[in-house]
Steps between C-alpha positions, in 0.01 A plus 500: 500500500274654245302703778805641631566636139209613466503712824840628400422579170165665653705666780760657283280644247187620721700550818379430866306882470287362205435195631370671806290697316371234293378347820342762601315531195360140535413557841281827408327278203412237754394778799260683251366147306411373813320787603328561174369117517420498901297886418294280191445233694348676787260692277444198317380357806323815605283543196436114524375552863298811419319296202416206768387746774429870381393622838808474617693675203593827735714261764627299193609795317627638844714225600607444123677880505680448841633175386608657184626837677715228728669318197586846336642619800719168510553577143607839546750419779686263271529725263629732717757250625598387120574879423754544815649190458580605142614848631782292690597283217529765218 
């Protein structure tokens, strides 16, 4: 009973468009959190391998940018997806 106040109270005085939005929002925090942690945590790992084995610090740090390159392309496309989907709400 108290939920479906809620969500009437929150649907009459954000409206379906601003809830969509807010959604969105979230969604883009999450997409570009993840990223940011996944893109430290490979360099973490990275500088941790080049420290154990510095001979092979040019195929670390080569691998390390693809990987990274991969996740911001990721990250790029779901930004890209956020932005039209808001273009259809608003």
């Amino acid at each position: 009973m108290i939920s479906s106040l809620f969500s009437l109270a929150a649907a009459s005085l954000i409206g379906d468009t601003g809830l969509a939005l807010a959604g969105i929002g979230i969604g883009v925090g999450l997409v570009v959190i993840g990223a940011g942690k996944s893109i430290g945590n490979i360099a973490g790992k990275a500088v941790e391998s080049i420290a154990r084995q510095p001979e092979a610090g040019g195929r670390i740090g080569t691998n390390m940018i693809i990987a990274a390159a991969l996740i911001e392309g990721f990250t790029f496309f779901a930004l890209i997806v956020a932005i039209l989907m808001s273009n259809k709400v608003g």
